[in-house]
mmJSON file of the N, C-alpha and C atoms, coordinates in Angstrom:
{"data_MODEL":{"atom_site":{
"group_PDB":["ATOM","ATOM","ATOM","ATOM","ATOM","ATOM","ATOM","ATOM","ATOM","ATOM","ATOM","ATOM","ATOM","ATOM","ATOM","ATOM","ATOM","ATOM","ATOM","ATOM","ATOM","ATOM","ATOM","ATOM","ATOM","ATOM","ATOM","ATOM","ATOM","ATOM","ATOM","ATOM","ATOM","ATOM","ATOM","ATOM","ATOM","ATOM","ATOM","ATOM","ATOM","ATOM","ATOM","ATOM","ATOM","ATOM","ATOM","ATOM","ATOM","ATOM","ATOM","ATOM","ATOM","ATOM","ATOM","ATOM","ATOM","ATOM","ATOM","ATOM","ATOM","ATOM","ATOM","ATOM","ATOM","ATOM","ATOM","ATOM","ATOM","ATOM","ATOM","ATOM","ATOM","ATOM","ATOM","ATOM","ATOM","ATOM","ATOM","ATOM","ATOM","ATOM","ATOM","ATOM","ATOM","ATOM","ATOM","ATOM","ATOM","ATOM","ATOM","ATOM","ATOM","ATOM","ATOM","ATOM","ATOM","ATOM","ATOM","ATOM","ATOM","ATOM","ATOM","ATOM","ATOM","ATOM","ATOM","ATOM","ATOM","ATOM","ATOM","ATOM","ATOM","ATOM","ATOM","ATOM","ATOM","ATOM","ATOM","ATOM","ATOM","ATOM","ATOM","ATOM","ATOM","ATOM","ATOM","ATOM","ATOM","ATOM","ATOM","ATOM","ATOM","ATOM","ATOM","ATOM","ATOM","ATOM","ATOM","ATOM","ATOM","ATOM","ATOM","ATOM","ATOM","ATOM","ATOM","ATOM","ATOM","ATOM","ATOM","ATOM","ATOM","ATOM","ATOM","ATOM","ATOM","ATOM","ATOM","ATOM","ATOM","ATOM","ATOM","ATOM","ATOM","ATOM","ATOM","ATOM","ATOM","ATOM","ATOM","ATOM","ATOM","ATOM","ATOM","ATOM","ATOM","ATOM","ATOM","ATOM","ATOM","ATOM","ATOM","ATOM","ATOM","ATOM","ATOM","ATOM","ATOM","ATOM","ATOM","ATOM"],
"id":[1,2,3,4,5,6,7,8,9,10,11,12,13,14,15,16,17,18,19,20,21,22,23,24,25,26,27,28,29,30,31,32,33,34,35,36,37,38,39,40,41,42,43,44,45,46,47,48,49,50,51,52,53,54,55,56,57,58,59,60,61,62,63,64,65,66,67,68,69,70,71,72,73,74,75,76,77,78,79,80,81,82,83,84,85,86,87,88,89,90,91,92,93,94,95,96,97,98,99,100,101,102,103,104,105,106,107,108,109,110,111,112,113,114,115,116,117,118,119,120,121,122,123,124,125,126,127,128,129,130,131,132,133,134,135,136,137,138,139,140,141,142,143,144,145,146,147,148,149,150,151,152,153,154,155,156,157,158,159,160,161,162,163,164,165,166,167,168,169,170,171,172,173,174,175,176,177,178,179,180,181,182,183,184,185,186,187,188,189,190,191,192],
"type_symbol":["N","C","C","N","C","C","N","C","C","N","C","C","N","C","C","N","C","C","N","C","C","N","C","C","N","C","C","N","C","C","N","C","C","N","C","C","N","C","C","N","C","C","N","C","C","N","C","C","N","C","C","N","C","C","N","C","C","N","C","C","N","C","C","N","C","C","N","C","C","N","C","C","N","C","C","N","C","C","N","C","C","N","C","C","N","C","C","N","C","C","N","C","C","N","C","C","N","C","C","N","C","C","N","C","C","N","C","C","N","C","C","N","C","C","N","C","C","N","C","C","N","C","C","N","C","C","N","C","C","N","C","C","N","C","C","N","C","C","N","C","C","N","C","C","N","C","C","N","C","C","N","C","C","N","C","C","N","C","C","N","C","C","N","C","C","N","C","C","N","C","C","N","C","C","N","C","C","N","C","C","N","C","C","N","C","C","N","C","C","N","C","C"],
"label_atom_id":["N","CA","C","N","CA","C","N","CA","C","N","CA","C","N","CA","C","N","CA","C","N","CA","C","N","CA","C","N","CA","C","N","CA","C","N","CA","C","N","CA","C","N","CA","C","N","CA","C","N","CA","C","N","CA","C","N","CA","C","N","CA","C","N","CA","C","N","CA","C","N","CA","C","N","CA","C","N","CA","C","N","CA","C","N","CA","C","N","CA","C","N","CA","C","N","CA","C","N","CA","C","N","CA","C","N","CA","C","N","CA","C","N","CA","C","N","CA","C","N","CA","C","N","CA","C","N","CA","C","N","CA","C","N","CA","C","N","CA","C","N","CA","C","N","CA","C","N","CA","C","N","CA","C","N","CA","C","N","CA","C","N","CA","C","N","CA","C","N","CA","C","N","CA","C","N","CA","C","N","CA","C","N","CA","C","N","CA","C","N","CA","C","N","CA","C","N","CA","C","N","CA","C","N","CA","C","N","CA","C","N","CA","C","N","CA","C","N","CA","C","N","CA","C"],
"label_alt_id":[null,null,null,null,null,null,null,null,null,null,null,null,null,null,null,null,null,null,null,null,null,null,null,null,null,null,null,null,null,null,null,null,null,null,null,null,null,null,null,null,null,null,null,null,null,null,null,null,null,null,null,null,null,null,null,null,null,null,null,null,null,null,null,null,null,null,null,null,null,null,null,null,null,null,null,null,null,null,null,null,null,null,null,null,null,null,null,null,null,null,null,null,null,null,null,null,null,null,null,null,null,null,null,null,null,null,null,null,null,null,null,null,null,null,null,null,null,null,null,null,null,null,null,null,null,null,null,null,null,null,null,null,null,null,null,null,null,null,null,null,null,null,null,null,null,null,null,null,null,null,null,null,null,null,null,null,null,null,null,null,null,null,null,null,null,null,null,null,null,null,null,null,null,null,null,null,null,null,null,null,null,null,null,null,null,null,null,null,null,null,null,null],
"label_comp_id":["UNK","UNK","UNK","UNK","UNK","UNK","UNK","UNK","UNK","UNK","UNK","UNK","UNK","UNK","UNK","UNK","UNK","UNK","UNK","UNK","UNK","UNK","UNK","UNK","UNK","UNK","UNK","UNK","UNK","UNK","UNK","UNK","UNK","UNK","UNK","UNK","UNK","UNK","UNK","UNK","UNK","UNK","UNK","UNK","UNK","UNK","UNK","UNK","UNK","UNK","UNK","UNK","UNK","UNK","UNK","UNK","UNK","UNK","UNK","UNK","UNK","UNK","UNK","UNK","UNK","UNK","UNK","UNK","UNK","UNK","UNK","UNK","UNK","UNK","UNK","UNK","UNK","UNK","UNK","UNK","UNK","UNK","UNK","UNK","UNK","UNK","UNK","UNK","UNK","UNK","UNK","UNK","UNK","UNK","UNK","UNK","UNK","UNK","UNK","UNK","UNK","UNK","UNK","UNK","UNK","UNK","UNK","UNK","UNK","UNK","UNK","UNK","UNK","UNK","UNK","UNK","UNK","UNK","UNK","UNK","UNK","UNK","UNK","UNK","UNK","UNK","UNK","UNK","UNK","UNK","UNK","UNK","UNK","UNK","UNK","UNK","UNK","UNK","UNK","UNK","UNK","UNK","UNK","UNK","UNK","UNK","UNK","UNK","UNK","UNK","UNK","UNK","UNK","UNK","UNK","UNK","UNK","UNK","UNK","UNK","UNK","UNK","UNK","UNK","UNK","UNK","UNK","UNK","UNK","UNK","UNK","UNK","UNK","UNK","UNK","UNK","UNK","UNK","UNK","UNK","UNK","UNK","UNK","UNK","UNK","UNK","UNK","UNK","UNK","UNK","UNK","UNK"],
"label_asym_id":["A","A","A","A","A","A","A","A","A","A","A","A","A","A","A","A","A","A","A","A","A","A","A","A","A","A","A","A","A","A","A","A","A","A","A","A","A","A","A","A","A","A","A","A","A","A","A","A","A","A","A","A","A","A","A","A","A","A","A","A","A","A","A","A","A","A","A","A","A","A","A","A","A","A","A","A","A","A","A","A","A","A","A","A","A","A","A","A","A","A","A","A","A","A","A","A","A","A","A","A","A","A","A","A","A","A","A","A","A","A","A","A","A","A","A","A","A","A","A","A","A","A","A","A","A","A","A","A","A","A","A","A","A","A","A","A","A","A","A","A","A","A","A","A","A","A","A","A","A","A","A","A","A","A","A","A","A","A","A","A","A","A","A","A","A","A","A","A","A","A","A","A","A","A","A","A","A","A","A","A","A","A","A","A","A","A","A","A","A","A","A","A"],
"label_entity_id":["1","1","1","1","1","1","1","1","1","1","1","1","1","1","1","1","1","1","1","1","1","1","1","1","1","1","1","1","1","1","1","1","1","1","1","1","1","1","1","1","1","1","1","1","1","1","1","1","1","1","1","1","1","1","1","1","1","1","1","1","1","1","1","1","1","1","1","1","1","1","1","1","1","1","1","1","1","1","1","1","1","1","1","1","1","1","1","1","1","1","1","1","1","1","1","1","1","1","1","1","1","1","1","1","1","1","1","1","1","1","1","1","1","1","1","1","1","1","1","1","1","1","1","1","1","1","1","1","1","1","1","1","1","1","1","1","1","1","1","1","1","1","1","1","1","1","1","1","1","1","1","1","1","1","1","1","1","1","1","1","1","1","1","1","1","1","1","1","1","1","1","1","1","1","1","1","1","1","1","1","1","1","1","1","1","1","1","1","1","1","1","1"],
"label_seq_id":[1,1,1,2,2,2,3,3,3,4,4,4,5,5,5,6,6,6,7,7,7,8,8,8,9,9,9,10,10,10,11,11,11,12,12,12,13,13,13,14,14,14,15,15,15,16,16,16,17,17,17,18,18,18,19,19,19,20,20,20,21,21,21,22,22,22,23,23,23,24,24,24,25,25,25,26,26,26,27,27,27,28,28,28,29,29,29,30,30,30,31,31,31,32,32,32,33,33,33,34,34,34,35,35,35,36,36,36,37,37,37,38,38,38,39,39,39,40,40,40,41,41,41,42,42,42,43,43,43,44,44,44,45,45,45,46,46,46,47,47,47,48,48,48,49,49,49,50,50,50,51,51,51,52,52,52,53,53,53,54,54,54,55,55,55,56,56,56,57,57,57,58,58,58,59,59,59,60,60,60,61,61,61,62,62,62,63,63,63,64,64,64],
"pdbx_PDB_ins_code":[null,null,null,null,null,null,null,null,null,null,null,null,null,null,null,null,null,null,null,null,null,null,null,null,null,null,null,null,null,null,null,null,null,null,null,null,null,null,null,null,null,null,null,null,null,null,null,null,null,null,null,null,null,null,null,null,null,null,null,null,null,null,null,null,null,null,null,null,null,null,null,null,null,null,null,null,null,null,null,null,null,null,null,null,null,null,null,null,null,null,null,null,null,null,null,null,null,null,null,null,null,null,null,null,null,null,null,null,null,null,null,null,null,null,null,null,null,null,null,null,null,null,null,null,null,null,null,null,null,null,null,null,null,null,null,null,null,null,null,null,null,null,null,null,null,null,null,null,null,null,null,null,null,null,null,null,null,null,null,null,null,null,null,null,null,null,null,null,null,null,null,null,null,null,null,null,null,null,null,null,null,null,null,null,null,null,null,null,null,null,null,null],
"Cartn_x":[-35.085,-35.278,-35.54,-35.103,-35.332,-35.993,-36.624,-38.184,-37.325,-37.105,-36.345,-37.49,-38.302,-38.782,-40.414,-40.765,-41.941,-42.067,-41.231,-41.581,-40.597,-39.816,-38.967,-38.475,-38.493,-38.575,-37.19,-35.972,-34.657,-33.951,-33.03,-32.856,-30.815,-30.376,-29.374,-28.991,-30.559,-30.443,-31.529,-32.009,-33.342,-34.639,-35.261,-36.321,-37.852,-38.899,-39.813,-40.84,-41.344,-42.402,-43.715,-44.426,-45.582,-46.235,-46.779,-47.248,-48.447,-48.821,-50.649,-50.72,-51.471,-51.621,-52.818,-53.555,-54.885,-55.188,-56.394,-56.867,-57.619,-57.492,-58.09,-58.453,-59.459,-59.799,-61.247,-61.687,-63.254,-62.877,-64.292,-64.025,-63.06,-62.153,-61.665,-60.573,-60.774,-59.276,-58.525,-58.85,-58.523,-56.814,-56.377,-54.449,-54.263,-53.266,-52.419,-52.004,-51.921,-51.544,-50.791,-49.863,-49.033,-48.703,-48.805,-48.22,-47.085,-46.277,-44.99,-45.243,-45.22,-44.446,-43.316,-42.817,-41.73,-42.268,-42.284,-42.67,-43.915,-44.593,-46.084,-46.864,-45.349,-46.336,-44.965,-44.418,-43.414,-43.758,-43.803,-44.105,-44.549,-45.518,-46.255,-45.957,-45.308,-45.372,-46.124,-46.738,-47.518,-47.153,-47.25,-46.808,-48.05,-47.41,-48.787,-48.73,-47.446,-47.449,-46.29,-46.809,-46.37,-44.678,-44.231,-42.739,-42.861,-43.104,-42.22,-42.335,-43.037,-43.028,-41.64,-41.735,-40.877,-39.11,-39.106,-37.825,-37.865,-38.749,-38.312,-38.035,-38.092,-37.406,-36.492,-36.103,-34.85,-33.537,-34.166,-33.053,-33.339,-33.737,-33.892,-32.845,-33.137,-32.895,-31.443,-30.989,-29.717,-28.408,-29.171,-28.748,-27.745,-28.365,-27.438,-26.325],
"Cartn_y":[-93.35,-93.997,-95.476,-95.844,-97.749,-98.114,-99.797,-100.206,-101.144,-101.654,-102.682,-103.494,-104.564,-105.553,-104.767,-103.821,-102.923,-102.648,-102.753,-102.162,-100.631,-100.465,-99.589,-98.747,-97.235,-96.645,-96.268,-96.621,-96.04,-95.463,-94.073,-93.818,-93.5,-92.71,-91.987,-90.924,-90.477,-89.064,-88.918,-89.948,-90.211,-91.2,-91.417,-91.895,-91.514,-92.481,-91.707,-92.155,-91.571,-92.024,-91.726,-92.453,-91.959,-91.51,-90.212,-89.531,-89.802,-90.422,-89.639,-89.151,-88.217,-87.0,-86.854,-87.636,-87.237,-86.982,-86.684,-86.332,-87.185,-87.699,-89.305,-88.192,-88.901,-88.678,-88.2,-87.744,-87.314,-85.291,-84.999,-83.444,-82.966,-81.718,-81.526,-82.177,-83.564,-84.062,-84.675,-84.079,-84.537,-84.528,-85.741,-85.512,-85.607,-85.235,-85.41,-86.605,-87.992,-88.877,-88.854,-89.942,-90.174,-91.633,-91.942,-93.005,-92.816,-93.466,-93.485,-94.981,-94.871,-95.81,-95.601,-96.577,-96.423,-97.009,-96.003,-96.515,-96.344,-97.285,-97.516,-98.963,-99.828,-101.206,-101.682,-100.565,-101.01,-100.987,-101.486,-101.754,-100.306,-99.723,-99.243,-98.702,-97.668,-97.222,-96.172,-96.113,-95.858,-94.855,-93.756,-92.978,-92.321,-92.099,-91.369,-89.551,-88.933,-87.827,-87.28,-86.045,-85.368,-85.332,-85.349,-85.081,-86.385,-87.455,-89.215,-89.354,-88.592,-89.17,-88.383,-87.323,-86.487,-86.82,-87.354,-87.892,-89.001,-89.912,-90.954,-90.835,-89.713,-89.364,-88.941,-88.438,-87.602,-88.301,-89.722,-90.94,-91.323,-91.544,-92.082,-91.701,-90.259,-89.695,-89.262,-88.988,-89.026,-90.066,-90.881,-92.396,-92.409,-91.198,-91.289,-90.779],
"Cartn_z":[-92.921,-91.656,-91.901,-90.978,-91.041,-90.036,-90.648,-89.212,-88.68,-88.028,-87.057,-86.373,-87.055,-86.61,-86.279,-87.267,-87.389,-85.827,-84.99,-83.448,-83.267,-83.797,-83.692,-85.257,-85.032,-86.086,-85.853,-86.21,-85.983,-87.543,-86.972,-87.96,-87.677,-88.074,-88.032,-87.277,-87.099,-86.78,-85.45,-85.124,-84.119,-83.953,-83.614,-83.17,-83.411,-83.696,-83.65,-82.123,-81.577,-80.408,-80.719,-79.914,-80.463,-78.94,-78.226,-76.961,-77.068,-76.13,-75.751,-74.306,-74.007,-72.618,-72.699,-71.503,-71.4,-69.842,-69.725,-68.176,-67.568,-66.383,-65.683,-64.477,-63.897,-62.417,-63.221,-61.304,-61.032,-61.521,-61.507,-61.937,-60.314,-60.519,-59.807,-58.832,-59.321,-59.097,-60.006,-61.072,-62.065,-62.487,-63.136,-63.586,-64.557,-64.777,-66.444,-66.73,-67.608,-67.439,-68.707,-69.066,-70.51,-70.599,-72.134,-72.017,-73.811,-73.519,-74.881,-75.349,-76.533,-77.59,-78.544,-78.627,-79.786,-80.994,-82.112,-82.859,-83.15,-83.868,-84.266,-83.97,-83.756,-82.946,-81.528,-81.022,-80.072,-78.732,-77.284,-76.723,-75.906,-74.791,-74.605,-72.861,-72.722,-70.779,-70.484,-69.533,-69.001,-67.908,-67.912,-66.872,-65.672,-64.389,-64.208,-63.774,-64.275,-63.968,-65.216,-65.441,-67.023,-66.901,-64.987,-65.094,-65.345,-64.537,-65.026,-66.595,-67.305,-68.774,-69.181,-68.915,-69.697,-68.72,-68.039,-67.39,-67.953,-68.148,-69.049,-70.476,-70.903,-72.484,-72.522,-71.313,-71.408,-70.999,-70.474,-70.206,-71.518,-72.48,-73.539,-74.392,-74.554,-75.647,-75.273,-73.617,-73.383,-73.473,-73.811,-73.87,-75.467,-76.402,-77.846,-77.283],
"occupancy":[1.0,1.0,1.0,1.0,1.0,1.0,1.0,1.0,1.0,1.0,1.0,1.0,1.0,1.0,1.0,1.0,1.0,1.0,1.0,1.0,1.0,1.0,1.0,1.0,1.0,1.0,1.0,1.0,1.0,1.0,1.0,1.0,1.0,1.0,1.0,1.0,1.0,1.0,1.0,1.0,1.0,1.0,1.0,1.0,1.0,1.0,1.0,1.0,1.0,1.0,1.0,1.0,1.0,1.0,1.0,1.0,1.0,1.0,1.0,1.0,1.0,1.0,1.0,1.0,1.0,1.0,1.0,1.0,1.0,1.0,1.0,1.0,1.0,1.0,1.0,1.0,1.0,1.0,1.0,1.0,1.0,1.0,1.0,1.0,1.0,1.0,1.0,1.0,1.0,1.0,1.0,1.0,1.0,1.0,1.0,1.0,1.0,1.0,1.0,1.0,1.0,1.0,1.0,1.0,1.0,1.0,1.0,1.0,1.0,1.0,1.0,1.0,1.0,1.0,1.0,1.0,1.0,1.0,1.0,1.0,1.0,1.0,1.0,1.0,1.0,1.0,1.0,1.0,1.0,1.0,1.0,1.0,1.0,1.0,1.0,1.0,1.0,1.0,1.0,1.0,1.0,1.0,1.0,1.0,1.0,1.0,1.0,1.0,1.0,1.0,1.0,1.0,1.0,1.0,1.0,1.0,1.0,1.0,1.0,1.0,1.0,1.0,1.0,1.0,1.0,1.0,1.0,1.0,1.0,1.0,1.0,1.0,1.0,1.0,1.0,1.0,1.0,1.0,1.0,1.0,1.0,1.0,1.0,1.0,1.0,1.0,1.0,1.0,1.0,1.0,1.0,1.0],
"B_iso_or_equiv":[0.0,0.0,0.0,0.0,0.0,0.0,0.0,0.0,0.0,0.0,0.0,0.0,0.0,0.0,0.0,0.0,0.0,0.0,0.0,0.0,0.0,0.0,0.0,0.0,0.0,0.0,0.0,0.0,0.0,0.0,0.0,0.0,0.0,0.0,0.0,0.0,0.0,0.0,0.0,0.0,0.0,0.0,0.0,0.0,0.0,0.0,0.0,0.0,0.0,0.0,0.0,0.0,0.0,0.0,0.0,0.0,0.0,0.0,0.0,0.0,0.0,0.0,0.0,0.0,0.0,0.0,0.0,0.0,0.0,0.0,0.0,0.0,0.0,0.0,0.0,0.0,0.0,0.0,0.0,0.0,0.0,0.0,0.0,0.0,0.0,0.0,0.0,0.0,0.0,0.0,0.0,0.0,0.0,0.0,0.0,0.0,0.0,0.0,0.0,0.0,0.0,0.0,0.0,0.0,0.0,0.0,0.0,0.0,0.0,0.0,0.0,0.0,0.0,0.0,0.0,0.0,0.0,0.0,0.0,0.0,0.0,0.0,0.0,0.0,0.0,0.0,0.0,0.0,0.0,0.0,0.0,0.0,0.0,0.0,0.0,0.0,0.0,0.0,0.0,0.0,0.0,0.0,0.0,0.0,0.0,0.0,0.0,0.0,0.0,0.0,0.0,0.0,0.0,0.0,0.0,0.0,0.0,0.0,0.0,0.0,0.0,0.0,0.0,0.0,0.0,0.0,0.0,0.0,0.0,0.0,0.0,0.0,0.0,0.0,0.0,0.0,0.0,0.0,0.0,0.0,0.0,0.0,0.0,0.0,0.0,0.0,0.0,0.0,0.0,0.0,0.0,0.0],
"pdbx_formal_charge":[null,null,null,null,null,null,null,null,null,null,null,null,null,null,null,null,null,null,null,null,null,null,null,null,null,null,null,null,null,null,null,null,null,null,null,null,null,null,null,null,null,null,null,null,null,null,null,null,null,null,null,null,null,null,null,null,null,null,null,null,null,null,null,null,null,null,null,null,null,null,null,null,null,null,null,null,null,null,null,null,null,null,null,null,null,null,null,null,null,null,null,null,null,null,null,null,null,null,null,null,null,null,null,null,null,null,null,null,null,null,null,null,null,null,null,null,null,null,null,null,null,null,null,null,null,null,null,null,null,null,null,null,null,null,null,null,null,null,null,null,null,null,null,null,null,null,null,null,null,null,null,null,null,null,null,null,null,null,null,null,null,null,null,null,null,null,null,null,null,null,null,null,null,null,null,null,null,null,null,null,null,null,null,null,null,null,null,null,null,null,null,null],
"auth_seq_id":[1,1,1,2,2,2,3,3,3,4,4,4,5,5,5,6,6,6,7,7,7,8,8,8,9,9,9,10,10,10,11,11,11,12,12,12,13,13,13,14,14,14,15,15,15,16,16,16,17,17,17,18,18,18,19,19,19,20,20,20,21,21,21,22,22,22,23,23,23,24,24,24,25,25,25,26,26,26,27,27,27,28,28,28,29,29,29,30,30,30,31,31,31,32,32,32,33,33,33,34,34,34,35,35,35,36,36,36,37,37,37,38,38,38,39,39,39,40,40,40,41,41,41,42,42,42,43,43,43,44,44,44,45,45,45,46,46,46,47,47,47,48,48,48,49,49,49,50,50,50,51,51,51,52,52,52,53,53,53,54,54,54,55,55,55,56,56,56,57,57,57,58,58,58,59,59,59,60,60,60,61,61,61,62,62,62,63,63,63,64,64,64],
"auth_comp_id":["UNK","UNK","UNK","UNK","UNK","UNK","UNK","UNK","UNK","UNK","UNK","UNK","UNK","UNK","UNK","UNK","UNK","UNK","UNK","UNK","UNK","UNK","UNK","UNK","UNK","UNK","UNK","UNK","UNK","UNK","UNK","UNK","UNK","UNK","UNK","UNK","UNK","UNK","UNK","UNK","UNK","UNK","UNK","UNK","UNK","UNK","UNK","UNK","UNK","UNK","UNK","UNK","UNK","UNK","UNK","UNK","UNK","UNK","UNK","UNK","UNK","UNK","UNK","UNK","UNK","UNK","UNK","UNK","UNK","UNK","UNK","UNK","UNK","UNK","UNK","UNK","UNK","UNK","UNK","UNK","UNK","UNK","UNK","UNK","UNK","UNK","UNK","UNK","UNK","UNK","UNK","UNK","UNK","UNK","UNK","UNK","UNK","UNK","UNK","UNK","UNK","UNK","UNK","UNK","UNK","UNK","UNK","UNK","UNK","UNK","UNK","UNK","UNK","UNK","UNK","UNK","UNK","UNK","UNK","UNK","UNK","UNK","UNK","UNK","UNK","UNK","UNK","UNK","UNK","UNK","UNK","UNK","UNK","UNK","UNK","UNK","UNK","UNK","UNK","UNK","UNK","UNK","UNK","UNK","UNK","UNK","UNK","UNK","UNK","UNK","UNK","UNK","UNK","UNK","UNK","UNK","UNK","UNK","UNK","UNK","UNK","UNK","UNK","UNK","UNK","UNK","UNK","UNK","UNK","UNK","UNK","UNK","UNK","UNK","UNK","UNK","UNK","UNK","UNK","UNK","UNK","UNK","UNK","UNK","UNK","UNK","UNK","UNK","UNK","UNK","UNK","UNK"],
"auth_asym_id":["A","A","A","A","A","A","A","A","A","A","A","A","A","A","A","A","A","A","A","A","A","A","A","A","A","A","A","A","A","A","A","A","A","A","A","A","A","A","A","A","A","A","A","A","A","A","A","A","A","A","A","A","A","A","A","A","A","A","A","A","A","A","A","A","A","A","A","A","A","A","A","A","A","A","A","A","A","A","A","A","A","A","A","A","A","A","A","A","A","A","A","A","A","A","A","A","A","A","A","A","A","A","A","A","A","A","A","A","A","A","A","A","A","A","A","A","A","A","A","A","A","A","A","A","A","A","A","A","A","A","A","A","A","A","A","A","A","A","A","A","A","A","A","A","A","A","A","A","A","A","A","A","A","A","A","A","A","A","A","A","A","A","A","A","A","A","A","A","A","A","A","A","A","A","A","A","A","A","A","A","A","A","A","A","A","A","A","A","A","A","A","A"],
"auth_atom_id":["N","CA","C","N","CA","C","N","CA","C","N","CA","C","N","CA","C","N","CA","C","N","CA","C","N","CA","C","N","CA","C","N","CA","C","N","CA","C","N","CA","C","N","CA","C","N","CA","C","N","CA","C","N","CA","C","N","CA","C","N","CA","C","N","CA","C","N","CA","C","N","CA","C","N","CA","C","N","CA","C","N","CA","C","N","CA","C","N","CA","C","N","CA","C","N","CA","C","N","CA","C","N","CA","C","N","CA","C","N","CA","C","N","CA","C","N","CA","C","N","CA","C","N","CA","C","N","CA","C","N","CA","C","N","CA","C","N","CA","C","N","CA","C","N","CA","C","N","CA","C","N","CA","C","N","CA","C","N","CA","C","N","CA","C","N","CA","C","N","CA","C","N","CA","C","N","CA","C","N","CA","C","N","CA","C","N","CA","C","N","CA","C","N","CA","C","N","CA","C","N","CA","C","N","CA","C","N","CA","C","N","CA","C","N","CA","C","N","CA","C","N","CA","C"],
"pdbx_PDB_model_num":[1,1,1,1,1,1,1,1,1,1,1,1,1,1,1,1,1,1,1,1,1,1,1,1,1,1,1,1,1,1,1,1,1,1,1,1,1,1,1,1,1,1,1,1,1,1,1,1,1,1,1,1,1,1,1,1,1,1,1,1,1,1,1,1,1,1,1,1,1,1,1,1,1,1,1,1,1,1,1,1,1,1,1,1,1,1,1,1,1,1,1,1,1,1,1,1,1,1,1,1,1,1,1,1,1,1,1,1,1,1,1,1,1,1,1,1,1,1,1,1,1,1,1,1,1,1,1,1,1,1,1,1,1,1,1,1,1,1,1,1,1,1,1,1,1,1,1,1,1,1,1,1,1,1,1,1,1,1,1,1,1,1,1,1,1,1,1,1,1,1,1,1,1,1,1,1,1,1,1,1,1,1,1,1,1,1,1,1,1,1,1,1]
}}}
């Protein structure tokens, strides 16, 4: 795999991201939130519901 400007981990065969999924709100109204990176220092989105994250990977990754 190759670093492309240490923001982007590109390879031949894919990508790496990096997920975090945590829970925001008060007890009981509590949500699922996500945010993606590419990479290990690539820029950072912010989602606020588990489908917008996962529709935004799937334009991503449909994109090869």
């Amino acid at each position: 795999m190759e670093e492309d400007s240490g923001a982007q981990l590109i390879g031949s065969d894919g990508r790496v991201y990096v997920l975090r999924v945590w829970y925001e709100g008060q007890t009981g109204v509590r949500q699922w939130r996500a945010s993606i990176r590419i990479g290990t220092n690539g820029e950072r989105r912010h989602f606020a519901t588990i489908d917008d994250c996962i529709e935004h990977l799937y334009g991503e990754l449909s994109k090869r």
